[in-house]
BAGU-171507 format. One record per residue (C-alpha): residue number from 1; residue in one letter; x, y, z. Coordinates in pm, 1 decimal, always signed. Each point is the difference from the previous one (the first is absolute). Example, Ala and Ser with C-alpha at 12.3 -4.5 7.8 and 13.67 -1.06 7.14 Angstrom:
2
> 1  a  +1230.0  -450.0  +780.0
> 2  s  +137.0  +344.0  -66.0
REM end
This chain:
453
> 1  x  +2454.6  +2933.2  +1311.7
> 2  x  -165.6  -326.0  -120.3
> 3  x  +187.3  -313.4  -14.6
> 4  x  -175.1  -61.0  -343.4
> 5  x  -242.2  +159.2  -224.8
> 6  x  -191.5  -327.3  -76.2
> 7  x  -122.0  -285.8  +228.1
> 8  x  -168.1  -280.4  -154.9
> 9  x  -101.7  -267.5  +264.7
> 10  x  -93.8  -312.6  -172.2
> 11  x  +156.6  -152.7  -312.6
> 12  x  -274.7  -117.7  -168.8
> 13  x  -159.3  +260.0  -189.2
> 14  x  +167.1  +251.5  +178.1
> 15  x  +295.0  -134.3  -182.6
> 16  x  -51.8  +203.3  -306.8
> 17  x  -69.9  +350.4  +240.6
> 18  x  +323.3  -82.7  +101.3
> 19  x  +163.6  -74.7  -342.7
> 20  x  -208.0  +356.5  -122.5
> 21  x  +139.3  +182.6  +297.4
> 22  x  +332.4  -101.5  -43.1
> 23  x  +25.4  +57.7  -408.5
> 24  x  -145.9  +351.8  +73.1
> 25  x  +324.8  +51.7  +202.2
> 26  x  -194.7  -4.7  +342.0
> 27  x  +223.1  -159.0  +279.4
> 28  x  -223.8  -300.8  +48.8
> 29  x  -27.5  -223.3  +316.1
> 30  x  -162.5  -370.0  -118.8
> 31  x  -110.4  -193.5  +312.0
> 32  x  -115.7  -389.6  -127.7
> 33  x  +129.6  -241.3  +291.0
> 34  x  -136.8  -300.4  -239.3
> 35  x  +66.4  -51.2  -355.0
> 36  x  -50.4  +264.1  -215.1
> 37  x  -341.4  +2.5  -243.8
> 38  x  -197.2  -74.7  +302.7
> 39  x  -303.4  -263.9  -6.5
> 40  x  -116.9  +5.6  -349.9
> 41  x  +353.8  -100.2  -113.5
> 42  x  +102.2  -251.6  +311.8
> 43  x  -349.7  -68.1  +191.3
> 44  x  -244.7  +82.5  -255.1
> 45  x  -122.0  +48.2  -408.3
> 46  x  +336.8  -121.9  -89.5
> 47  x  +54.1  -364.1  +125.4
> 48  x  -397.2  -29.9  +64.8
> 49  x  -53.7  +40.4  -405.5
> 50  x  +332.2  -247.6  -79.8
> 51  x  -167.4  -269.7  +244.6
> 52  x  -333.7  +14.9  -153.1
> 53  x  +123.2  +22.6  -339.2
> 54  x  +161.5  -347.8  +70.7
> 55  x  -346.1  -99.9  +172.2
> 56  x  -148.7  +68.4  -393.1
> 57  x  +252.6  -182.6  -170.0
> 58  x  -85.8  -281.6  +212.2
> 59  x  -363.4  +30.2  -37.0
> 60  x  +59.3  +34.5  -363.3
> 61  x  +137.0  -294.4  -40.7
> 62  x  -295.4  -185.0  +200.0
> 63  x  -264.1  +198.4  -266.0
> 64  x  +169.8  -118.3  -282.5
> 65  x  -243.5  -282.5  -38.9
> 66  x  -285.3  +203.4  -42.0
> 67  x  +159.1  +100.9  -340.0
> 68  x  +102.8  -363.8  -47.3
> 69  x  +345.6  +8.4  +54.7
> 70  x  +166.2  -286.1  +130.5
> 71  x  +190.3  +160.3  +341.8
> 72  x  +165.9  -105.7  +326.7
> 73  x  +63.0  +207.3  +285.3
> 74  x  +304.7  -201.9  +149.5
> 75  x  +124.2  +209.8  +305.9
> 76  x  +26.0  +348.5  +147.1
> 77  x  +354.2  +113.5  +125.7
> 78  x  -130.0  +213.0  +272.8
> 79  x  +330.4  +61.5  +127.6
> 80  x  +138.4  +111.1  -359.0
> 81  x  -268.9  +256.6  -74.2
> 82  x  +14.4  +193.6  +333.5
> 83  x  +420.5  -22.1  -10.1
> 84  x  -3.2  +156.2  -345.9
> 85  x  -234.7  +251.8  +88.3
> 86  x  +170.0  +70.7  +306.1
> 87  x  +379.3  +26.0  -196.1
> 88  x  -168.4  +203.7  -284.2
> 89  x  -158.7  +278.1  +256.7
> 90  x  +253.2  -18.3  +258.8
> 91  x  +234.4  +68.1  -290.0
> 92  x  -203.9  +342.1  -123.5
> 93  x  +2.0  +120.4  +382.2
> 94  x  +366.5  -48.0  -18.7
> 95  x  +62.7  +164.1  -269.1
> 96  x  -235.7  +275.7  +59.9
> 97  x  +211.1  +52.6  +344.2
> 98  x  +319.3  -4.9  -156.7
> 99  x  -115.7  +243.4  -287.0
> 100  x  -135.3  +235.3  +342.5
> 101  x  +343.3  -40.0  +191.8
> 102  x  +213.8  +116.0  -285.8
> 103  x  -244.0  +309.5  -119.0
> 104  x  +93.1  +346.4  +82.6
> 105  x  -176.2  +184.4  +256.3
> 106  x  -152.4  -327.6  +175.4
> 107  x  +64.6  -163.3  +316.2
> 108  x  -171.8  -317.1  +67.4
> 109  x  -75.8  -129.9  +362.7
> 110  x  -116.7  -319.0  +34.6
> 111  x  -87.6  -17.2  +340.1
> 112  x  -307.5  +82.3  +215.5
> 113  x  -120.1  +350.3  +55.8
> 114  x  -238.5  +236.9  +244.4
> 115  x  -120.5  +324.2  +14.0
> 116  x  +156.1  +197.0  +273.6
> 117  x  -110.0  +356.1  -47.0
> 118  x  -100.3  +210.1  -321.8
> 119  x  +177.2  -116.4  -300.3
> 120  x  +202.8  -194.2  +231.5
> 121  x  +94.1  -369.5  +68.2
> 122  x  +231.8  -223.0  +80.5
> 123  x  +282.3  -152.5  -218.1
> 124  x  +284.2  -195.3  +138.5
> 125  x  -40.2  +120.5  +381.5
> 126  x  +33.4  +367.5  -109.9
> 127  x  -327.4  +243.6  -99.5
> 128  x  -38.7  +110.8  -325.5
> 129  x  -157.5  +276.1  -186.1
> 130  x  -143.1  +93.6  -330.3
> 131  x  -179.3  +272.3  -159.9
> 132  x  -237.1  -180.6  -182.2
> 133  x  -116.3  -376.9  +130.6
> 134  x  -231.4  -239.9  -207.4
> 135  x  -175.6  -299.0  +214.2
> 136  x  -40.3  -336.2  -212.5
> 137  x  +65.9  -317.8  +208.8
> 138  x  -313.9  -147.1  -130.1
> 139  x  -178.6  -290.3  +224.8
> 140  x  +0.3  -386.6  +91.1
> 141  x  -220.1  -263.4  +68.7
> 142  x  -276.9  -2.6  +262.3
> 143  x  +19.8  -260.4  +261.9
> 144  x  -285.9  +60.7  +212.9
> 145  x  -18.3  -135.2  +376.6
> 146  x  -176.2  -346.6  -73.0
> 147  x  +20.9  -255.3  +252.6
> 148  x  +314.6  -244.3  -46.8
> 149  x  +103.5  +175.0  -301.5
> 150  x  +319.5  +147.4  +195.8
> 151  x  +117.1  -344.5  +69.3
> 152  x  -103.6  -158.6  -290.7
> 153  x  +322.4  +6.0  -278.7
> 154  x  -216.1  +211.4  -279.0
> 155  x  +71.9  +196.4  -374.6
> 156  x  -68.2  +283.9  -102.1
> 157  x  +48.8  +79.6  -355.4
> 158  x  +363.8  +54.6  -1.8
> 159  x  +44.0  -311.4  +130.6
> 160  x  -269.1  -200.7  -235.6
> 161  x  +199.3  +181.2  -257.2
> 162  x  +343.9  -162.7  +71.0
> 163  x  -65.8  -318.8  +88.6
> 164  x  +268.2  -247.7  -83.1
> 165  x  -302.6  -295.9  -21.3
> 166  x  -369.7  +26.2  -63.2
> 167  x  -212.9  -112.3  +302.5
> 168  x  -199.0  -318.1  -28.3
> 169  x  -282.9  +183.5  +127.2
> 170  x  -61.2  +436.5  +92.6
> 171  x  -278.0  +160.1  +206.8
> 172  x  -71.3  +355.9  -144.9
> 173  x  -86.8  +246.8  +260.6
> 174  x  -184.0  +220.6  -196.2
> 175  x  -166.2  +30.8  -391.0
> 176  x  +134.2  +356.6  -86.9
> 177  x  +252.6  +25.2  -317.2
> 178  x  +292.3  -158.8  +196.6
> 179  x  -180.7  -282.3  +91.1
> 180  x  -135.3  -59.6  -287.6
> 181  x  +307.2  +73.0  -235.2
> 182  x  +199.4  -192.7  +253.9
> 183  x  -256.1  -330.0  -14.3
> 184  x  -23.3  -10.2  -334.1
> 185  x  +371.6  -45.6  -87.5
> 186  x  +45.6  -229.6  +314.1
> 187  x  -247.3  -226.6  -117.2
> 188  x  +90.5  +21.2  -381.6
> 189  x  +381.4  -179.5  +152.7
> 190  x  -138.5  -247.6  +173.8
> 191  x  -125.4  +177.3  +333.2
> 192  x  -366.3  -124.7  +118.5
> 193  x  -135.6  +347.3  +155.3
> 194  x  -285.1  +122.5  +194.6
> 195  x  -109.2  +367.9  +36.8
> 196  x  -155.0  +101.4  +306.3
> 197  x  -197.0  +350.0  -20.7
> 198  x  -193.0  +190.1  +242.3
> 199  x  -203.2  +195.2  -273.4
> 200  x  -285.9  -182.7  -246.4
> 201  x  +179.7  -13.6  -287.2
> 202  x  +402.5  -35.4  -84.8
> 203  x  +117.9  +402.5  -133.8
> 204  x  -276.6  +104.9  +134.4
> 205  x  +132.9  +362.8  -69.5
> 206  x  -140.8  -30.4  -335.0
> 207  x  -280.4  +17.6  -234.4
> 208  x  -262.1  -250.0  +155.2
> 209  x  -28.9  -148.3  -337.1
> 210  x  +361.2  -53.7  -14.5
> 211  x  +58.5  -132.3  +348.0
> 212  x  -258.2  -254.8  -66.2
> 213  x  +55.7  -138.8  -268.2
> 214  x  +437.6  -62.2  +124.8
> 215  x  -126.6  -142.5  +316.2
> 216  x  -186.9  -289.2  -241.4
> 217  x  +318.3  -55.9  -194.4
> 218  x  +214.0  +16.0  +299.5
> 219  x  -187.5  -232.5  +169.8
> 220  x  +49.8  -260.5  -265.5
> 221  x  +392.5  +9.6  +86.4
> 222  x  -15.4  +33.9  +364.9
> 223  x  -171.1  -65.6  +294.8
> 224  x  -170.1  +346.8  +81.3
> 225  x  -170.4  +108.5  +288.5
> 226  x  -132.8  +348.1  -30.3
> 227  x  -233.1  +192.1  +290.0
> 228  x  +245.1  -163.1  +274.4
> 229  x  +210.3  +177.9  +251.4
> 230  x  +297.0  -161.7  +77.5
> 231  x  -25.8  -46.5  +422.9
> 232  x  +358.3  -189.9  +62.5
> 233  x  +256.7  -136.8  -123.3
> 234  x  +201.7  -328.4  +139.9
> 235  x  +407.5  -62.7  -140.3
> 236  x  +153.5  -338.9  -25.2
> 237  x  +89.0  -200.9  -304.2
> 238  x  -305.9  +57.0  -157.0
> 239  x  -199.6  +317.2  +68.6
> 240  x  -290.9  -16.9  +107.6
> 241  x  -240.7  +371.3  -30.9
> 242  x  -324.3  +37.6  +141.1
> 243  x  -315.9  +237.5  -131.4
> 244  x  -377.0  +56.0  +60.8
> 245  x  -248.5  +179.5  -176.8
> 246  x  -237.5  +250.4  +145.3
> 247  x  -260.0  -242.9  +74.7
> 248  x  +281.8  -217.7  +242.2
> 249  x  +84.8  -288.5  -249.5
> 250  x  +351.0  -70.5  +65.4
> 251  x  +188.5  -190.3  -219.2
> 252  x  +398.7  -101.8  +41.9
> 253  x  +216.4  -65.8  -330.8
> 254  x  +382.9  -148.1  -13.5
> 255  x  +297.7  +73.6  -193.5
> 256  x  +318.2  -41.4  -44.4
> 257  x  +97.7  +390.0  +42.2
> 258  x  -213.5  +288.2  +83.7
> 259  x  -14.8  +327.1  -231.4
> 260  x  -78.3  +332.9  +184.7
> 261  x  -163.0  +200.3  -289.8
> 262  x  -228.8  +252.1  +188.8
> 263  x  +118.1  +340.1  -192.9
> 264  x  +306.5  +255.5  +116.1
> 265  x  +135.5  +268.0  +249.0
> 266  x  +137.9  +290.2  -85.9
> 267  x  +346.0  +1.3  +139.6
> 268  x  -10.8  +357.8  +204.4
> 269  x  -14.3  -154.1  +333.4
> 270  x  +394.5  -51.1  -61.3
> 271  x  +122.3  +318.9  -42.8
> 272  x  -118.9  +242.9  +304.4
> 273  x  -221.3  +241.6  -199.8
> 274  x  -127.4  +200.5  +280.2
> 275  x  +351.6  +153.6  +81.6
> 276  x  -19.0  +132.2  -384.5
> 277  x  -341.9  +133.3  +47.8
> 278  x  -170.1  -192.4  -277.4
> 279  x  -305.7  -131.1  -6.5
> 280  x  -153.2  -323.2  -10.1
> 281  x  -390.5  -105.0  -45.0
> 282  x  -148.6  -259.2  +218.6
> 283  x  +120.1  -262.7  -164.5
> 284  x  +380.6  +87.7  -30.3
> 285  x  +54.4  +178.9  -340.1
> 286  x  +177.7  +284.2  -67.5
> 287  x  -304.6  +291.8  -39.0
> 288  x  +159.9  +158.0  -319.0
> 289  x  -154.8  +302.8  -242.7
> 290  x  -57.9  +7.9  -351.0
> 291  x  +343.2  +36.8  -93.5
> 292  x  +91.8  -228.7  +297.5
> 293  x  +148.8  +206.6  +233.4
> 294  x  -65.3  -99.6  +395.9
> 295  x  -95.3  +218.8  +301.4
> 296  x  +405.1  +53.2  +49.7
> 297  x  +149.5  +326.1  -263.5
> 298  x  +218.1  -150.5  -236.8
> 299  x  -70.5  -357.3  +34.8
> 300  x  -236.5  -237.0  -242.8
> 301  x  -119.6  -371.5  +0.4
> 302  x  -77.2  -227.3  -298.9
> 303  x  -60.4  -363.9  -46.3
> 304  x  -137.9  -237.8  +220.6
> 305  x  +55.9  +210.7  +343.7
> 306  x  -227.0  +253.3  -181.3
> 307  x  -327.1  -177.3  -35.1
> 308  x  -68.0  +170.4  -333.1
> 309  x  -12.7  -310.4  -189.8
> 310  x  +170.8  -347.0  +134.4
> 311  x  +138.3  -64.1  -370.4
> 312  x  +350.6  -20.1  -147.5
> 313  x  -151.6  +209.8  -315.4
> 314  x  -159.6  +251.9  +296.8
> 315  x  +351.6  +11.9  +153.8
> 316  x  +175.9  +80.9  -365.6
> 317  x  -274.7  +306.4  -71.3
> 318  x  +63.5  +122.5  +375.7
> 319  x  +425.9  -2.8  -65.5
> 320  x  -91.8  +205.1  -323.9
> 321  x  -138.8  +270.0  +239.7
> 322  x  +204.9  -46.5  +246.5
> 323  x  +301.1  +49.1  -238.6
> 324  x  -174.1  +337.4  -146.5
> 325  x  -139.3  +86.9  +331.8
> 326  x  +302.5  +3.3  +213.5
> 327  x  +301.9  -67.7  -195.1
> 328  x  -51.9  +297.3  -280.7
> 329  x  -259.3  +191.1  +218.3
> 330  x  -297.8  +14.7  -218.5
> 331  x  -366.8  -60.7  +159.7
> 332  x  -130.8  -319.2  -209.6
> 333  x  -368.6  -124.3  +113.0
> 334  x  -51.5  -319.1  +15.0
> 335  x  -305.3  -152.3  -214.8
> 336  x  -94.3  -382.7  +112.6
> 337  x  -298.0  +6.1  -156.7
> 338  x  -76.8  -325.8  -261.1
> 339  x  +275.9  -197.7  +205.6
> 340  x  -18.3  -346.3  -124.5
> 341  x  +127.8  -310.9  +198.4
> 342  x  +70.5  -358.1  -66.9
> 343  x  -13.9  -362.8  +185.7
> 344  x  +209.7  -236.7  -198.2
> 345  x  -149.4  -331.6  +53.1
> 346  x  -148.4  -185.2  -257.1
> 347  x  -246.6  +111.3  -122.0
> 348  x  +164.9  +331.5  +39.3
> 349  x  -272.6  +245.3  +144.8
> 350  x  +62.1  +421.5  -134.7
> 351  x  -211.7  +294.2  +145.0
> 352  x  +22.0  +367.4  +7.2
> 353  x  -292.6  +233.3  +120.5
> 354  x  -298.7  -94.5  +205.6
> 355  x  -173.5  -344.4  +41.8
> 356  x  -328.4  -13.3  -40.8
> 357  x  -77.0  -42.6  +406.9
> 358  x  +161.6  +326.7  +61.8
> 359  x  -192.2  +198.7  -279.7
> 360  x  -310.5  -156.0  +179.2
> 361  x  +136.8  +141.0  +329.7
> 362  x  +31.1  +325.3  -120.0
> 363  x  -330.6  -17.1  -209.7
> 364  x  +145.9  +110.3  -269.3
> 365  x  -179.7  -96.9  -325.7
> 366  x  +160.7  -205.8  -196.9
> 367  x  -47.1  -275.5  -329.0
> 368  x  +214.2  -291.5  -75.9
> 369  x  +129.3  -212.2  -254.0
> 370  x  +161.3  -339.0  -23.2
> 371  x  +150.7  -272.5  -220.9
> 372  x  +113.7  -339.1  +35.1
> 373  x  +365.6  -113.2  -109.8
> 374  x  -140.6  -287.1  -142.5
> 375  x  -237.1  +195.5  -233.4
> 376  x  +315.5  +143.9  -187.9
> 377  x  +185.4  -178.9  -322.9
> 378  x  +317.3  -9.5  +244.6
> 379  x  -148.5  -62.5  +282.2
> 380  x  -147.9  -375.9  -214.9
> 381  x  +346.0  -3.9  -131.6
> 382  x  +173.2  -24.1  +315.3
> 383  x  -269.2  -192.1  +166.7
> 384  x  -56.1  +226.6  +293.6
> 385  x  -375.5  -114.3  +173.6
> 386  x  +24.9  +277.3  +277.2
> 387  x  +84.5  +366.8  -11.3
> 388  x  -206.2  +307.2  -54.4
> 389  x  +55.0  +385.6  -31.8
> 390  x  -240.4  +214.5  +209.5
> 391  x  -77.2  +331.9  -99.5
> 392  x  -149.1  +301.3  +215.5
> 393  x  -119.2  +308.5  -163.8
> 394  x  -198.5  +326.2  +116.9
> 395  x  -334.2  -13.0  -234.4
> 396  x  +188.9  +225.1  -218.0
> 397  x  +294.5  -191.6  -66.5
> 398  x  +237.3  +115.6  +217.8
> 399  x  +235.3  -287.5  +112.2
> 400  x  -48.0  -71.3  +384.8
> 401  x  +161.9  -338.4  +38.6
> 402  x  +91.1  -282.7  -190.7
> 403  x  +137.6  -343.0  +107.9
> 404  x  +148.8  -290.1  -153.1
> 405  x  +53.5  -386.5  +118.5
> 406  x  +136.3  -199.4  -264.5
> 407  x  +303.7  -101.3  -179.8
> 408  x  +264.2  +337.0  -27.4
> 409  x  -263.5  +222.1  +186.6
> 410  x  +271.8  +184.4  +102.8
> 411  x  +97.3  +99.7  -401.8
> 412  x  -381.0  +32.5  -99.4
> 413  x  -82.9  +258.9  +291.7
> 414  x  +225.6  +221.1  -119.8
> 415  x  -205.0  +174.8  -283.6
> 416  x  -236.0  +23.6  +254.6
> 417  x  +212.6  +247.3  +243.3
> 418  x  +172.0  +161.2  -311.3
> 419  x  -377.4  +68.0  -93.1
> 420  x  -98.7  +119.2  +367.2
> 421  x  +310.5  +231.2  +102.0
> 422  x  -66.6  +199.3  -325.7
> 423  x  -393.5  +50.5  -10.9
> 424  x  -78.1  -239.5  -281.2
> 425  x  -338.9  -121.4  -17.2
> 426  x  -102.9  -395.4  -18.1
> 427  x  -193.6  +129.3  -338.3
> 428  x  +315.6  +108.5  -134.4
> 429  x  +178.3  -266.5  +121.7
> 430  x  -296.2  -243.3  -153.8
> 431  x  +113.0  +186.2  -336.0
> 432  x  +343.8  -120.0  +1.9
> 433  x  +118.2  -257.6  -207.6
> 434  x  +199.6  -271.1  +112.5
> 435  x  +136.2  -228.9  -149.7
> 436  x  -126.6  -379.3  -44.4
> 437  x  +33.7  -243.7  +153.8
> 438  x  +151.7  +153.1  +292.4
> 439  x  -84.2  -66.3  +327.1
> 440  x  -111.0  +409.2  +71.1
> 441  x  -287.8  -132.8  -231.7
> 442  x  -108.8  -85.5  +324.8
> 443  x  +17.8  +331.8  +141.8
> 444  x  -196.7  +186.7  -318.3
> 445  x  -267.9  -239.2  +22.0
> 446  x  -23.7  +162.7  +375.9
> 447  x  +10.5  +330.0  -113.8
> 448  x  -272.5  -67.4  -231.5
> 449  x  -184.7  -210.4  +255.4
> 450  x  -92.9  +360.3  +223.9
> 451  x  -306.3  +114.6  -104.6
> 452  x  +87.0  +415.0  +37.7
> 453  x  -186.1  +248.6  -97.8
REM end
């Protein structure tokens, strides 16, 4: 007989399996040897969004002059923002443990774990069992084998994060979302940062458009050097990271501290997978099915570890089919199509869909529409000179893509994916009235922009 009905490893997502399993009156193992709510809460979307949202109060109070108010920026109490972040989340994880230790049919093991057969691992020095096992100990940063970097005192991004004092000066490895999130709200306290970034162009995982036009505003703020590969790193005092380009240039920047923002691992190389008999891909995620079960009977994978989506909002779709899947037994597809994302920099960028290089790729035929943020009565109002939404449409209407870069991209995508998931055309969306002088004025002039059939 089983030792438990239910194992969840990893107490981030796989939190609320757990929570499911147990209220359903499954004897539920929760394995989480950090704090529970994984990344997003601790390492992640939580204290990433409170640190920027202090970056735009400060940088609200250096545009007030532009509406000819009289302001002074005075200091930044580095120290302050990241302890109150840190009390108010560490506080939620507490709780959220204590609430998990004192509900019925849940044991919680914070400690460690490997596979050691089928359904099998270890938990304090003894093996054991369940009947049903779900995988979710999502991922962690990258830190690829550069030259120095192992000696070299670096951050990743929970460590830029946490910091109890804002560097005089940061080197960005990388120009992806973490990077850029990451430099924008360092430099916003008082941080003097430079991005380094193999590819052309900083995100360079979106729209072309898009990924332009941020670099250009980003570059105004930092020192940014795109299409270089960073060759070495040396530590001391002050950092100092090396990079060429393609052609040989080299070039060698200094700061303060070094960032190491060059994307995430999934986390299965911990936890002995083989002796389960599940399956992996070549680059380390869990291969899972449509309803997310693995290779091994009985056991699924959701969240990071997955591949399906890197996304805290991919992660909380997957536990809703993971909790019909395998807690109650039903057989629950998943559907990631229209799956939006977000960087929160500023501006914030929003896209869901495909960008216009990929539809080229694929030659699929496609039209497009576009409108400025400064084109729209709120857009004057708020004085915003950059930002555009991008629209991608099949010739007869069908809605292909759409991306945003601009002041709360992330709210005005939204209609967009709403529109997408359910079949609704950009004609019909083009026929919808909103209401004035909002800033998804922006968005309808896009709609109307496409020239469909």
């Amino acid at each position: 007989m089983a030792d438990f009905e239910m194992l969840v490893i990893g107490g981030g997502t796989g939190n609320n399996v757990a929570a499911a399993a147990a209220d359903a009156g499954l004897e539920t193992a929760l394995v989480e040897p950090g704090k529970l709510g994984g990344t997003c809460l601790n390492r992640g979307c939580n204290p990433s969004k409170m640190l920027i949202q202090a970056a735009n109060a400060a940088n609200a109070v250096r545009d007030a002059g532009k509406f000819h108010v009289d302001a002074t920026l005075d200091g930044i109490d580095h120290s302050t923002i990241t302890g109150e972040m840190d009390d108010l989340l560490s506080g939620i994880a507490e709780g959220m443990e204590a609430r998990y230790r004192e509900k019925e049919h849940l044991t919680l093991f914070d400690e460690y774990t490997e596979f050691v057969d089928e359904r099998t691992v270890r938990l304090d020095g003894a093996d054991v069992t369940a009947e049903r096992v779900v995988v979710a100990t999502g991922s962690r940063p990258i830190v690829p084998p550069i030259d120095g970097l192992d000696d070299t005192d670096f951050l990743t991004s929970q460590e830029a994060l946490y910091l109890d004092e804002a560097p005089d000066s940061l080197v960005i490895l990388g120009g992806g979302y973490i990077a850029v999130e990451l430099g924008y709200a360092l430099e916003a306290l008082g941080t003097d940062v430079t991005i380094v970034e193999m590819m052309d162009s900083l995100v360079p995982r979106e729209d072309g458009a898009v990924a332009e036009a941020f670099t250009d505003i980003a570059a105004e703020r930092h020192d940014v050097y795109t299409g270089h590969r960073v060759t070495a790193v040396e530590g001391g005092p002050t950092k100092t990271v090396h990079a060429e380009t393609e052609a040989g240039d080299e070039i060698a920047v200094e700061g303060e501290a070094v960032l190491v923002a060059l994307g995430r691992r999934p986390n299965s190389d911990q936890l002995d997978l083989e002796a389960a008999g599940i399956e992996t891909d070549d680059n380390g995620f869990i291969v899972t099915d449509d309803y997310l079960g693995t290779s091994a009977e009985n056991v699924w994978a959701q969240g990071d570890i997955a591949d399906n989506a890197m996304f805290k909002h991919s992660g909380d779709y997957e536990t809703d089919h993971v909790v019909a899947n395998a807690v109650h037994g039903e057989e629950r597809a998943l559907d990631l199509s229209a799956m939006p994302h977000v960087i929160f920099t500023e501006p914030q960028i929003g896209g869901v869909g495909a960008t216009e290089e990929e539809l080229a790729d694929a030659g699929t035929e496609y039209v497009g529409g576009r409108a400025a943020y400064a084109d729209s009565a709120m857009g004057r109002a708020k004085k915003l000179e950059d930002g555009f939404a991008k629209v991608l449409t099949a010739p007869d209407g069908e809605l292909l893509g759409c991306h945003v870069i601009g002041y709360e991209a992330s709210t005005l995508l939204h209609e967009a994916v709403v529109a997408m998931r359910n079949g609704v055309t950009v004609p019909e969306l083009a026929d919808t009235i909103h209401a004035h002088p909002t800033l998804n004025k922006v968005m309808l002039s896009a709609f109307r922009d496409v020239p469909v059939e």
